[in-house]
Each structure stands twice: as C-alpha cells, then as structure tokens.
VEXSE-546652 format. One record per residue (C-alpha): x, y, z. Coordinates in Angstrom, 1 decimal. Each point is the difference from the previous one (the first is absolute). Layout:
% residues N
R       c1       c2       c3
R        X        Y        Z
...
//
This chain:
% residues 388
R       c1       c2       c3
R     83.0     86.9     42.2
R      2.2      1.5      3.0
R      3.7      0.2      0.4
R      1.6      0.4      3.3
R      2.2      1.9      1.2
R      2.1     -0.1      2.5
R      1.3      2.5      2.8
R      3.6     -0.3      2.6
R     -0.5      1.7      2.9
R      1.8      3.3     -0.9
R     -2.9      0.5     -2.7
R     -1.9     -0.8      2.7
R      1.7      3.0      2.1
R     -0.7      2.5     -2.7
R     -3.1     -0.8     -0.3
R     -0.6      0.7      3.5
R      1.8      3.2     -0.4
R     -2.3      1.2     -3.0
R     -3.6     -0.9      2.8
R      1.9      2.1      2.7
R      1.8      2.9     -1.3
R     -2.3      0.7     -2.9
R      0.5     -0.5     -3.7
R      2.8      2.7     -0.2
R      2.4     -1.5      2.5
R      3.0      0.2     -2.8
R      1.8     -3.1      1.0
R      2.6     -0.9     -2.1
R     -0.9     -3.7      0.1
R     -2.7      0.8     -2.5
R      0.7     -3.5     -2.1
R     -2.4     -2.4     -0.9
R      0.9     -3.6      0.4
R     -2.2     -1.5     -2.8
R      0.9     -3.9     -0.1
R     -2.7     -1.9     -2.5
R      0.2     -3.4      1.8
R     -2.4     -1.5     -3.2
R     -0.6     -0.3     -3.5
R      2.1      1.0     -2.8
R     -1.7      3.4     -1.1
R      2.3      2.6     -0.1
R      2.4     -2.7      0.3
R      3.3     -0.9     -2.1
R     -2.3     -0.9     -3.0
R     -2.1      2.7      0.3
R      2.4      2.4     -0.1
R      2.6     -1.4     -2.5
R     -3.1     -0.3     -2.3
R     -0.5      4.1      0.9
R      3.6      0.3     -1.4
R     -0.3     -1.5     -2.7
R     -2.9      1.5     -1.3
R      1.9      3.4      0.7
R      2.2     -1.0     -1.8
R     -1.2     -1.1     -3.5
R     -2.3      3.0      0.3
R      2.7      2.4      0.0
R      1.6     -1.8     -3.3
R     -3.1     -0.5     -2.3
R     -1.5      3.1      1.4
R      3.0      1.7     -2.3
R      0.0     -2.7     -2.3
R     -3.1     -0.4     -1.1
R     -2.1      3.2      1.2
R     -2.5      1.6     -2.3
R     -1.9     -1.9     -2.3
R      2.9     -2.2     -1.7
R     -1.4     -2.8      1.1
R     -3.3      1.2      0.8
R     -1.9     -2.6     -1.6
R      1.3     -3.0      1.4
R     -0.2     -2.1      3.5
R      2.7     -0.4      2.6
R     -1.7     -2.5      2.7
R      2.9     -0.7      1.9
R      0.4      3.9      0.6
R     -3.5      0.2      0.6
R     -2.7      2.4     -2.8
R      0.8     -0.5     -3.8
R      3.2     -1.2     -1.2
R      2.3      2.8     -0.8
R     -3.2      2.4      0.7
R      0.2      2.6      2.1
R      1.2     -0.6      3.1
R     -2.2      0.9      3.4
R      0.8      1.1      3.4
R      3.2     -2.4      1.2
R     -1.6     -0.6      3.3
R     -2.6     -1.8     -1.9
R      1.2     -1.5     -3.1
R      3.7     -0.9      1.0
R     -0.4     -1.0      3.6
R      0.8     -4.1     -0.7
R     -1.1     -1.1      3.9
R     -2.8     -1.7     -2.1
R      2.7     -2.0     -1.6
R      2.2     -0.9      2.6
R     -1.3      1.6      3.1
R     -3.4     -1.3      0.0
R     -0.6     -3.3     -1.2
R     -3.8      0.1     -0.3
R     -1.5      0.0     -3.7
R     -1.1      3.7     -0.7
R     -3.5      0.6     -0.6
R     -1.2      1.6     -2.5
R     -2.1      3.8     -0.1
R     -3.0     -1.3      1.1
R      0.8     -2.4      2.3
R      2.0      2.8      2.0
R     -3.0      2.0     -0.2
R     -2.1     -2.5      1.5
R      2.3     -1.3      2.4
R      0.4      1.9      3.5
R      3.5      1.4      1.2
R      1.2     -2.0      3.1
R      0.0      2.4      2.7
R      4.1     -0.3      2.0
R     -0.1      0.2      3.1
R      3.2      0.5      2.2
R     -0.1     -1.8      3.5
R      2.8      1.4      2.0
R      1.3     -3.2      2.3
R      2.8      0.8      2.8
R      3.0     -2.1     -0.5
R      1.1     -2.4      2.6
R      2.2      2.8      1.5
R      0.2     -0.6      3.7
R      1.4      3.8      0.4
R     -3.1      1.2     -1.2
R     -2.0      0.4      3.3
R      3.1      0.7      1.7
R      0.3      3.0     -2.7
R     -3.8      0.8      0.5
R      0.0     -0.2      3.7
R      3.1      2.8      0.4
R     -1.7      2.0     -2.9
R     -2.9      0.7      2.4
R      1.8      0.1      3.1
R      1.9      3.2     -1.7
R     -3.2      1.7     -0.9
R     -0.9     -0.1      3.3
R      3.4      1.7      1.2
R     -0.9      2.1     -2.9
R     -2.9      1.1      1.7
R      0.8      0.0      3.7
R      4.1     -0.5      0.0
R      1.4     -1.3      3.2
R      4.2     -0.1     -0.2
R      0.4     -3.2      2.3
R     -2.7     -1.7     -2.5
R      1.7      1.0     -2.7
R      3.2     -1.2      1.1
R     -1.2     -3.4      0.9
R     -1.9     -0.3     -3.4
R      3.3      0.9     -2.3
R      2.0     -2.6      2.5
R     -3.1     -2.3     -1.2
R      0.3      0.7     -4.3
R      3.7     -0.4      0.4
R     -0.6     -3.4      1.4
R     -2.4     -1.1     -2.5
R      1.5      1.7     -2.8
R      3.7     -1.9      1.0
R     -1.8     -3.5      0.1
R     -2.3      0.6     -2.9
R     -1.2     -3.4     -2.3
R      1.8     -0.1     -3.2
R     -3.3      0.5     -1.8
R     -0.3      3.3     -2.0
R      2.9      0.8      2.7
R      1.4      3.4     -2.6
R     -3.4      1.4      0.0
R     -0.7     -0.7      3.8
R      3.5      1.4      1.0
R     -1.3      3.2     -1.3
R     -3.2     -0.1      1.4
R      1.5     -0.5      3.9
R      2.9      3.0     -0.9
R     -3.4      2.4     -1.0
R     -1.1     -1.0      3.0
R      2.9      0.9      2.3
R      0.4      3.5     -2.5
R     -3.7      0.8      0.8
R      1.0     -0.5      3.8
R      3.0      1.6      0.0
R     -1.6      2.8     -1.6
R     -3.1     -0.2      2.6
R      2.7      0.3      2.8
R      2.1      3.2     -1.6
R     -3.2      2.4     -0.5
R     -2.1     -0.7      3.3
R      0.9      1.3      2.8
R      0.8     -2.3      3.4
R     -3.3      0.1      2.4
R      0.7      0.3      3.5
R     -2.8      0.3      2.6
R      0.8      3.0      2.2
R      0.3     -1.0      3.9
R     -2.4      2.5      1.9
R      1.3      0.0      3.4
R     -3.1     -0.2      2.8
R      0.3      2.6      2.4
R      0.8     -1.9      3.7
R     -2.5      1.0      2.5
R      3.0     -0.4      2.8
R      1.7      3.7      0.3
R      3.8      0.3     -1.4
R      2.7     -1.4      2.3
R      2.0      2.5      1.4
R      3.3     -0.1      2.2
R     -1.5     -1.0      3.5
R      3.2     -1.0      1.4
R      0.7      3.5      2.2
R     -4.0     -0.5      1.0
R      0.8     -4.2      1.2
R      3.4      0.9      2.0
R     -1.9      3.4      2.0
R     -3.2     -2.6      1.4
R      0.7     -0.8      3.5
R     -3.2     -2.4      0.1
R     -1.7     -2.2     -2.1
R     -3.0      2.8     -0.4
R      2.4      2.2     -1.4
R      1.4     -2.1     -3.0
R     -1.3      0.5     -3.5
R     -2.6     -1.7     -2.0
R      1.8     -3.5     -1.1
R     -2.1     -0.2     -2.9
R      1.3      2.7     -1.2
R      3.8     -0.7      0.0
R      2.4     -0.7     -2.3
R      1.8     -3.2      0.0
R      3.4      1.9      1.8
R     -2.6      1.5      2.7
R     -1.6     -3.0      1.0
R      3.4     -1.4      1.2
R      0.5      2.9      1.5
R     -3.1     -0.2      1.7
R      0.1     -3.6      1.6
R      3.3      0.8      1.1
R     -1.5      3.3      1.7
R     -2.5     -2.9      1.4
R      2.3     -2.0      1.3
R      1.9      2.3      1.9
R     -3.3      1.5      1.5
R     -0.9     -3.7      1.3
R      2.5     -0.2      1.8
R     -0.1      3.3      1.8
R     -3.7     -0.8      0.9
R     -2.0     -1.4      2.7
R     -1.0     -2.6     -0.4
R     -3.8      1.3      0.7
R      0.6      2.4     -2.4
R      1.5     -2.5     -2.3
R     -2.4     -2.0      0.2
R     -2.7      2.6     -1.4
R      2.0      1.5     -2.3
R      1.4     -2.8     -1.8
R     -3.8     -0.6     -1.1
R      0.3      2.7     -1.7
R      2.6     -0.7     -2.2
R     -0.5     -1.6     -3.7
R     -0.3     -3.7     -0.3
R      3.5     -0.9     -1.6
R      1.8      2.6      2.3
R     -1.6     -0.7      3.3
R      0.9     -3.9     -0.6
R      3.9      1.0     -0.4
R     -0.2      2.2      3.1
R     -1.4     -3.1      1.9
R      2.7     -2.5     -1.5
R      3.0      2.6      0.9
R     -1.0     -1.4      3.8
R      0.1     -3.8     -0.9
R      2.7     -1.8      1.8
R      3.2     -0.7     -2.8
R     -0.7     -3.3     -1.9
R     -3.7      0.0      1.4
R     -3.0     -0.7     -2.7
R     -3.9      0.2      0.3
R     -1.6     -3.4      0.2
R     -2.2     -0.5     -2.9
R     -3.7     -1.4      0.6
R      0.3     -3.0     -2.3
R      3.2     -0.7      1.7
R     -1.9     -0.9      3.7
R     -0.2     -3.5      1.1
R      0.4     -2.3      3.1
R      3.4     -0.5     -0.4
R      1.2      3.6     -0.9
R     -1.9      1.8      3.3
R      2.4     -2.8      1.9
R      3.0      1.3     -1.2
R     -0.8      3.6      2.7
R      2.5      0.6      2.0
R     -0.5      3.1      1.5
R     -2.5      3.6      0.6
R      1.4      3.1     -0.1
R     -0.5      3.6      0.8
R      2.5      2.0     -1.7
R     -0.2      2.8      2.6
R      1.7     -0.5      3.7
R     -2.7     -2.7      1.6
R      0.6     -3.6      0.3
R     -0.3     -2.6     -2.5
R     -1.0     -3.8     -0.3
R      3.3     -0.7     -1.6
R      0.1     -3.7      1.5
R     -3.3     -1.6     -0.4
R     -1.6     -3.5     -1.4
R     -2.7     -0.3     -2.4
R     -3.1     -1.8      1.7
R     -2.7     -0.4     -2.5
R     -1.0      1.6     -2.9
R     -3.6      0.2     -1.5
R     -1.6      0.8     -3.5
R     -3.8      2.0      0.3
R     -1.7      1.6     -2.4
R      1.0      1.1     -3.5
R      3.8     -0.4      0.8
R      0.0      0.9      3.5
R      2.8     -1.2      2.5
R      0.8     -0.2      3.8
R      3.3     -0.8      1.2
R      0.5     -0.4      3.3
R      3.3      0.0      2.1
R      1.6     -0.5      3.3
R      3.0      2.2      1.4
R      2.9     -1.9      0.7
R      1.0      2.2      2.2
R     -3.3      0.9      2.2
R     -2.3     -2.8     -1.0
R     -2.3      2.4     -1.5
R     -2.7     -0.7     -2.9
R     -1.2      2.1     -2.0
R     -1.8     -0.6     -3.3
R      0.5      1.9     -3.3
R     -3.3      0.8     -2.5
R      0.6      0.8     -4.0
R     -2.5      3.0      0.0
R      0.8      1.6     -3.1
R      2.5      1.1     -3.0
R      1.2      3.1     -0.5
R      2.5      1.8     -2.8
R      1.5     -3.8     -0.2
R     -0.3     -0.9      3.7
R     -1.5     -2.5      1.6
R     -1.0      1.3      3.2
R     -0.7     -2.0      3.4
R     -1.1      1.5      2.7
R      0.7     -1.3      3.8
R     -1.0     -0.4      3.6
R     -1.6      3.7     -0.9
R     -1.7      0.6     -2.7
R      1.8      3.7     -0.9
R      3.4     -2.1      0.0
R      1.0     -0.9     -3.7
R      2.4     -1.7     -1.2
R      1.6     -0.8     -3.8
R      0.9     -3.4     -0.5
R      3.6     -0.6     -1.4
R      2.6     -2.3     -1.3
R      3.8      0.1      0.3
R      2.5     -0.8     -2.3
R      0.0     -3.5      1.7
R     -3.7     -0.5     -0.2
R     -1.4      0.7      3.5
R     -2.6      1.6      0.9
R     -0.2      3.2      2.3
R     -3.0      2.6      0.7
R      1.1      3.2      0.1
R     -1.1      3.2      1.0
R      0.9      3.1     -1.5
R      0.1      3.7      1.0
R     -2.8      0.9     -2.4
R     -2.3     -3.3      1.4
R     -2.4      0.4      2.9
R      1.1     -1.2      3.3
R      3.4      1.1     -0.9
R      1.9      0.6      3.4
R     -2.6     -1.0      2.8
R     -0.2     -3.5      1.2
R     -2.0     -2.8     -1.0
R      0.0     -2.5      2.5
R      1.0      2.0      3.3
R      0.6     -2.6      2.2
R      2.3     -2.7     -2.0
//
C-alpha cells in the first residue's frame, strides 16, 4: 500500500535549502506540508473512533477499576467485560469500529498474516511556480559561491517578477518561498564586498610630452623642428603652422627637398596651402573622355607664360588608367600633349612636353579643368615649350 504526498514549490525550496546549506541551516520555514490525498486511515473515523475510546476509558477506568467486575466480559470495550481494563491505545481505540470497516481477524490470523508495508510516494503538485522557484534557488547558490552585484540585481528584478505574477496554486506557501529568496539575496549583497578589477596602466614606450612650443617657434628650418611624433595635440598645430610659414620663405629647390621630409598628414596641408582658392584634386575614378574636354588652361604659378587659351584635341586612354590629352594654343597654334604619370599625396600628376614638368590636375568651382603647377612641383618656374 503507498500513499502520496504531495509537495508546492516552497517545500520544494526548502528542501533545496536543507541539500545546499547542510542539515543545520535553521530556517524558520521548518513546516511540513503533509496532505494524505487517499484512504481514510487517520482520517475523521479514525480519529473520532481514537476519541471515543479515550474517552470511555477515562470513565470505566474509575468506575470499574480493580477487580469489581473482574470476572465478567466487556466486548464492545475490548478484554472481559467489566475486567480489567488494558492499555487505551489498544483496547479503546474504536477505528476498528468505525474507522476501518474490514472484519478483524482474530489472534492467529494476525499472526499469520503479514503487515502491509506503507510506502509514501512524494508527487509534485501541478504548481507551475515550482521550477520557476527551483531554477532561482540554484541561481542563488551560485551567487552564494561566486557573488557578482549586476547578477544579483538582475536576478532579484527576475523573483519579483515571478513572485508578482505567481499561479494561484499553493500561492501563500510560494509567496514565501520567492520573499526567502530575495532575503537570501539581499543578504548575499550586504555581507560581500563589491569586486572591481583593478586597471594596471601599461607603461607607453613613447617618452612623456613635454612643452615643445619655445623649441617649434626658435627652428628656422625644417631640420630644426622637433620630433612630430612626439607632440602634444597643442604642438602639432603649432608645428604645421611653423611649416607653413617656412614654405613660404623657401626655395623652391629647397622646398622641394624639404617638404619630403615632412610627415604624411602635414606635408599634404603644406602643399594644399598653395592650391588656387576654390581649386580641388581630380580624383582617378573621376577621369573620362568628357571630363579631360572640359581643360581650359596650363599654368605655371611662378612668372612664365601660360596656355591660358587653348582647345582640347584628342584625348586617349593606355594602360591601367593612363591618359593623354592633347591641346592646341589658341593663341600660338602650339600642341602639346599631356601624360597621367603618376599620383601623389592625392594628386594626379601629368607631366608635359618635358618629362621633369608636372603638373596636378584640378577642378574649379564651375567644373573645369586646369593643370597646375606649384612651387613645390618640378618644372616650377622654367619653360616648357620655349617656342609657343
């Protein structure tokens, strides 16, 4: 014979407790929920017959106690009537009466006959908060063990939830179970201490930046100007400005060679503080046919004459990319063809009757197209074409 019985979730939860903390955890949800879901023993019967049996033993007991009825039977009490009266747990207990209604056997039938062995069979309820309940129990044993505050937080934001829209079913009993959970964690969060992983600063293999202002405004030459690299963000504008004023004072031989020198991003900006106002590189993908028609003009910025009144002839497309634009003065009746030879910090680059004349081709604000040459470009200041 079994009986079951059955478990909410919050028995469920202190279950847990007693397999993690040990057997002397001292909750004080020590209860046991004990619901016989079959049979009647121990039942109303059973234990009205128990009464009852208490009862009349307590009167005859000082009624008739002794021997002055010692001779006679009293079957419905159980032994002799009037006799003397045995142990009330076996002669007055009446569950055989009313609790039990299976015919008694006799001695030697209950000798022969085996007890039936009970055995309980605990069976969860249909309590849908009991894995929810089971789920946090473990989740908090493992703060327990390791405790991270943002877990934590995100875990009691998660039992408040659950415990808020619980199921009606065993809903008291679960209520506390969730509120022992969010003690434990609020507990948990009070006694250990917040972990913080200590930043360890990598020492920089550049050396400290000092004040090189005093060190920028004494160079009189490029070869005298600090190491760039090593700058702070104020110093480096103050050394492209040192630049720029150092261009402009220079040969432009000397420019030329020094201006190689320079670092990438700072020798570009000395080279666009030439360009013509409202003048932009011409990017590669941007050449076609019909672009390289739109020239109008070649010029040298220094004091030598320019093709500033020319038609395009032809253009032609070699190589990977490569074009030839050939024009006719206006003015003389000279041609002369332009080659794309190369790009450089942005610029493409043409070169022209001579091969140590270059040109950058550029666009205008109204689209056409000039090649220009620029103090720092070879060529810059002798002729081209000598005889227009």
């Amino acid at each position: 014979m079994s009986r079951i019985n059955c478990h909410s979730a919050f028995q469920h939860y202190e279950m847990f407790h007693s397999r993690h903390c040990g057997g002397n955890y001292g909750s004080v949800f020590n209860t046991t929920y004990n619901i016989n879901c079959s049979g009647h023993n121990g039942g109303f019967w059973g234990g009205f017959g128990l009464g009852l049996g208490n009862a009349f033993g307590s009167i005859f007991g000082s009624m008739f106690g002794g021997g002055m009825f010692g001779s006679f039977g009293f079957p419905m009490f159980g032994g002799g009537m009037f006799g003397g009266f045995p142990s009330w747990n076996n002669s007055w207990n009446l569950s055989g009466l009313w609790g039990n209604r299976e015919k008694k056997a006799d001695k030697s039938d209950e000798a022969e006959t085996p007890k039936k062995e009970v055995k309980v069979v605990h069976e969860a309820c249909n309590d849908p908060d009991l894995a929810k309940i089971n789920g946090f129990t473990d989740r908090v044993q493992g703060l327990r063990e390791t405790f991270d505050a943002k877990k934590a937080e995100d875990l009691k934001k998660e039992i408040e939830d659950a415990m808020k829209n619980q199921d009606d079913t065993h809903k008291a009993e679960n209520t506390a179970a969730y509120q022992n959970l969010l003690d434990d964690l609020n507990g948990l969060s009070s006694s250990k201490p917040v972990v913080t992983t200590p930043v360890v600063e990598t020492p920089s293999a550049k050396p400290p930046i000092g004040d090189k202002s005093k060190e920028i405004d004494a160079a009189d030459s490029f070869d005298k100007l600090p190491d760039y690299a090593s700058l702070s963000d104020a110093d480096k504008k103050k050394y492209l400005d040192k630049c720029l004023e150092l261009a402009k004072s220079l040969s432009p031989e000397d420019l030329q060679a020094q201006i190689a020198k320079l670092p990438d991003d700072v020798r570009v900006k000395v080279k666009q503080s030439f360009y013509e106002n409202g003048y932009k590189n011409v990017k590669p993908e941007e050449l076609t046919e019909e672009l390289l028609k739109k020239l109008v003009s070649i010029i040298d910025k220094s004091e030598i004459d320019d093709f500033d009144n020319i038609k395009v002839l032809k253009t032609t497309k070699s190589g990977e990319n490569k074009w030839t634009v050939g024009i006719k003065s206006n003015e003389s009746g000279a041609e002369v063809s332009y080659v794309q030879v190369e790009i450089v910090d942005g610029e493409l680059i043409f070169h022209g009757k001579q091969e140590n004349q270059k040109y950058v081709l550029q666009k205008d604000s109204s689209n056409k197209l000039h090649l220009m040459q620029y103090k720092y470009h070879n060529g810059y200041g002798t002729a081209d074409v000598s005889n227009k």
